[in-house]
N, C-alpha and C positions, 0 to 999 in steps of 0.2 A: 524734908521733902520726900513724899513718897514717892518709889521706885515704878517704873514700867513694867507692864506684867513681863515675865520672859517664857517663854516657848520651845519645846525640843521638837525639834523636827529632823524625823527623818528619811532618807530616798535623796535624798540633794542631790546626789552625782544623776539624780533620774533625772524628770520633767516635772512631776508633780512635787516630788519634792522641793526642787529648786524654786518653784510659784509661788509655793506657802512660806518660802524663806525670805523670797524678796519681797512678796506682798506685805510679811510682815513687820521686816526692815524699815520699808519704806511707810509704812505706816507709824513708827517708831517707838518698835516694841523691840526687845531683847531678846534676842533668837539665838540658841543653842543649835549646836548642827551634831548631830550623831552621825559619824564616820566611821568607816572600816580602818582606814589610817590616817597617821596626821598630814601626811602629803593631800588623800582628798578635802582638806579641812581648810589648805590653807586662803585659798580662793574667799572663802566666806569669811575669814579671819581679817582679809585684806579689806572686806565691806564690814567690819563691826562685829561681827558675831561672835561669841563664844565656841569653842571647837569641842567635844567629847568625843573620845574616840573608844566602840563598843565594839560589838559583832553580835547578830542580832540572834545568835545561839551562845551568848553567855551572859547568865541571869547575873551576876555580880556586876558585870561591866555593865550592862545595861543600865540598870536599876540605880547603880549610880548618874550615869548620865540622864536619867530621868528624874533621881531627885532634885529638889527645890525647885520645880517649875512649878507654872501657873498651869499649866497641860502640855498635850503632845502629837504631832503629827505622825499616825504612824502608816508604814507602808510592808508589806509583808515579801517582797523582791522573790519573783518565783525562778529556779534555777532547773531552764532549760537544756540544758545540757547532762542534765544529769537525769540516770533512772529514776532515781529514787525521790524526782521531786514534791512526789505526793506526802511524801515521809517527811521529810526538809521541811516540808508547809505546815504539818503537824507542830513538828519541833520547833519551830520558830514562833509558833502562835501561843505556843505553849510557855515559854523562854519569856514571851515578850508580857506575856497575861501575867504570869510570876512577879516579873521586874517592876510593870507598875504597880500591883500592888503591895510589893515591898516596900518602893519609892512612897507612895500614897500619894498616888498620882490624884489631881482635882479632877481633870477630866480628863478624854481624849476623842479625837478623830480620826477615824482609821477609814483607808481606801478597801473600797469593796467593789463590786460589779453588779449591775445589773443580772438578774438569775440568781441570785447568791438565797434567795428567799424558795429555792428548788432544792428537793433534797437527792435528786438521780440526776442522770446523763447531761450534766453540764459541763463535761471535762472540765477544763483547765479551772473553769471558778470554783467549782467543787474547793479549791483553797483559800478563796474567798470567804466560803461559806464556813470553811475549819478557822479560821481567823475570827468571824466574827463572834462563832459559838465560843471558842476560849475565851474572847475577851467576855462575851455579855454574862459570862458564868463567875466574872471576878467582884460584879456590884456595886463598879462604878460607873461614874455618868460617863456614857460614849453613843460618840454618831459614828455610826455607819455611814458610808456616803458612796449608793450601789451608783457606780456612773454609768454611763452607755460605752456605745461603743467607742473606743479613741478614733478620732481623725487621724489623727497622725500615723496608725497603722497603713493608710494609705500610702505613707512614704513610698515605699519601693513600687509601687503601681505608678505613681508620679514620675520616675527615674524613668522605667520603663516605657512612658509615654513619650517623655523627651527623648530617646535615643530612638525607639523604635515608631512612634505614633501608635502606637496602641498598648492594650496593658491585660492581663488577664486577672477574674475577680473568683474567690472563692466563695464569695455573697450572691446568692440568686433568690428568686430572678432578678434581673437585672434591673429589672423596673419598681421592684419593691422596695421602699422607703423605711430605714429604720432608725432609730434616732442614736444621734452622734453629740461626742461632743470634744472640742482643746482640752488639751491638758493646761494649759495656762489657765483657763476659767475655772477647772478643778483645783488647781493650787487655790487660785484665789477666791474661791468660794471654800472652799478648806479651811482657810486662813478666817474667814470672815466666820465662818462657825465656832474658831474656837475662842472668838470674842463673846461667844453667847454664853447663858447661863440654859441650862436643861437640867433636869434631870433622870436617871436610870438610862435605859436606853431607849435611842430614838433614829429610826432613819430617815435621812434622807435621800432622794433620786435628783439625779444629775444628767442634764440632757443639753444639747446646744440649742440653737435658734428654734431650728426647724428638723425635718428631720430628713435623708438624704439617704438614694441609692446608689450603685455602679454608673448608671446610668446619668443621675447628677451627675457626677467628678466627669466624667466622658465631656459631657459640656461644657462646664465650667474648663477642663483644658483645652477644650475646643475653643472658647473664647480666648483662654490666654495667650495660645500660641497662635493665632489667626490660621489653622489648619483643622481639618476633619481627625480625630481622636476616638479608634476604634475600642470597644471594650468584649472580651469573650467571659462568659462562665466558664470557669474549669469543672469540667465533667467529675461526680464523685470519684468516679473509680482511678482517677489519675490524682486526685490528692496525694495520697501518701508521697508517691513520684516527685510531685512537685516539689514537694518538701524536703526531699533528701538533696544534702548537702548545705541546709541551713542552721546547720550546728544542733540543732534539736535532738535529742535521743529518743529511740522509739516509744518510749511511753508519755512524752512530750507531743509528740507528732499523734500518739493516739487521744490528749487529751485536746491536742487542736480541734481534729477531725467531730470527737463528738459536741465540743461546743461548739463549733461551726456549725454541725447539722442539726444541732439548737436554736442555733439563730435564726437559720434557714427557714424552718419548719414554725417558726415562733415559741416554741417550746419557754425560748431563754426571750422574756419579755417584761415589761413595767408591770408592778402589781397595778391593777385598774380597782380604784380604793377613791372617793372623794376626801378620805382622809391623809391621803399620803402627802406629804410635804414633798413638794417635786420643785427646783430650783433648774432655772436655766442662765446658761452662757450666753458671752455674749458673740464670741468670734464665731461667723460663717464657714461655711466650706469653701468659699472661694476665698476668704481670706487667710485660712490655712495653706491652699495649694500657690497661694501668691507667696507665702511664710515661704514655704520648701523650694520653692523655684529662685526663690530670689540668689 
C-alpha cells in the first residue's frame, strides 16, 4: 500500500503554521513539524506527527528535516527585537534556499505579503521580498502566497476596546477599506496548495471575504459589546512614541513605520493583473473579533 504524501511544515508555534499542520493532519496526510526544540514538538507528536528539530539558520539540520518529503511549508519568522533583523532575514532565506535544495525538495510554499512584488519602501516586507528572491533563484517549483493584511493584528485594538471602549488605529483614513485576511484560512489555503502540482514559480494572493477598515472593526465591536466603540487615527508624528515599549528595536519600529505608511498611501497594494491567481478566505472580521473575545 502506498504511503501518504508527508509535509514539513514550519512556524507551528505561530498561527500559520499551526493551520497548515492541522489542515493537513486532518485531512490525513503525514506532517513533519520542524521545531526549534523538542519540547515545541511535542504538542504535534501528541496528534500524529512526526517531530524535526532545526533552526532555520542551520543548513545541515534543516536540509535534513526537509529531506524525504513530498514538499514544505515554509515561513521566514522575522526577529523583532533585534537590530539586525534585516540581516537575520537575509540569512535565513539564504540557510533555507540552500537546505532545500540539498534536500531536493519537490516543491514548496512559502509565506510572503502582499507589496513583496515592490522593490523600495515597504519596510518590514522588504524580508518578504529577500525570501522569495533566494528561494525563486533555487529552480524549484514554489508558491508564494503574498497575503493581505493579518486580522489578527487587530488583537490588541480589540483588548483595548474592551477595557477602554475605544482603541486607536495606525491605518488611516479610518474609512478606507483594505483587504484582510485569518490566518487560519492562510494555513489552510497553504495546505491546500501544497496538494497541487505547478510548476517553477507561481504566486498566489490571499485576501479574506471582503475587505475592511478601522472603521469596520469600530462597528463590528459596537455590535458585539451592545455599546458605542470609538476608534482615533494615531497621528504620524506620534508613531514612533507609540511604539516604544513594545519590545521592537529601532530599526523594527523604522520598518513598521515605513510599511505602515505603505499601506496608508497604497503604495503597498494587490498587483491589478486579470492574470493573478487571487484566492480568498473564508472567516469575516466579525468572526475573528468574536474568535479574540471569546
Amino acid at each position: 500500500m502506498t504511503k501518504t504524501e508527508l509535509y514539513a511544515v514550519t512556524g507551528v508555534s505561530g498561527r500559520t503554521g499551526a493551520a497548515v499542520a492541522r489542515t493537513l493532519l486532518a485531512e490525513g496526510k503525514r506532517v513533519r513539524v520542524i521545531v526549534r526544540t523538542q519540547a515545541n514538538g511535542n504538542v504535534w507528536a501528541n496528534q500524529g506527527a512526526e517531530v524535526a528539530v532545526a533552526n532555520l539558520t542551520d543548513m545541515a539540520a534543516l536540509s535534513n528535516a526537509l529531506a524525504g518529503t513530498n514538499g514544505a511549508y515554509i515561513i521566514s519568522p522575522p526577529q523583532y527585537a533585534q537590530d539586525n533583523l534585516f540581516k537575520q532575514a537575509e540569512i535565513m532565506a539564504e540557510t533555507i534556499a540552500e537546505a532545500s535544495i540539498k534536500a531536493q525538495l519537490p516543491k514548496l510554499v512559502a509565506l510572503s505579503s502582499i507589496g513583496a512584488d515592490k522593490s523600495k519602501d515597504i519596510g518590514w516586507i522588504s524580508m518578504n521580498r529577500t525570501l522569495e528572491q533566494s528561494l525563486e533563484q533555487t529552480g524549484l517549483p514554489v508558491t508564494f502566497l503574498r497575503a493581505a493584511y493579518f486580522m489578527e493584528n487587530w488583537g490588541p485594538m480589540i483588548q483595548s476596546a474592551l477595557q477602554q471602549g475605544s482603541f486607536s488605529s495606525f491605518l488611516s483614513p479610518l474609512d478606507r477599506k483594505i483587504p484582510m485576511i485569518a490566518t487560519n484560512d492562510i494555513g489552510r489555503i497553504a495546505a491546500e496548495a501544497l496538494n497541487e502540482h505547478w510548476d517553477k514559480t507561481r504566486v498566489i494572493e490571499l485576501e479574506g471575504p471582503t475587505s475592511y477598515s478601522p472603521n469596520d472593526l469600530a462597528s463590528s465591536l459596537t455590535e458585539s459589546l451592545g455599546k458605542a466603540v470609538d476608534v482615533k487615527a494615531i497621528p504620524e508624528a506620534d508613531w514612533a512614541t507609540a511604539l516604544l515599549g513594545s519590545g521592537m528595536s529601532e530599526a523594527a519600529i523604522n520598518g513598521f513605520i515605513e510599511m505602515t505608511e505603505a499601506l496608508n498611501s497604497g503604495h503597498i497594494d494587490f498587483v491589478d493583473s486579470a492574470k493573478t491567481d487571487r484566492r480568498k478566505g473564508r472567516i469575516t472580521l466579525a468572526n475573528r473579533v468574536a474568535t479574540i473575545m471569546a
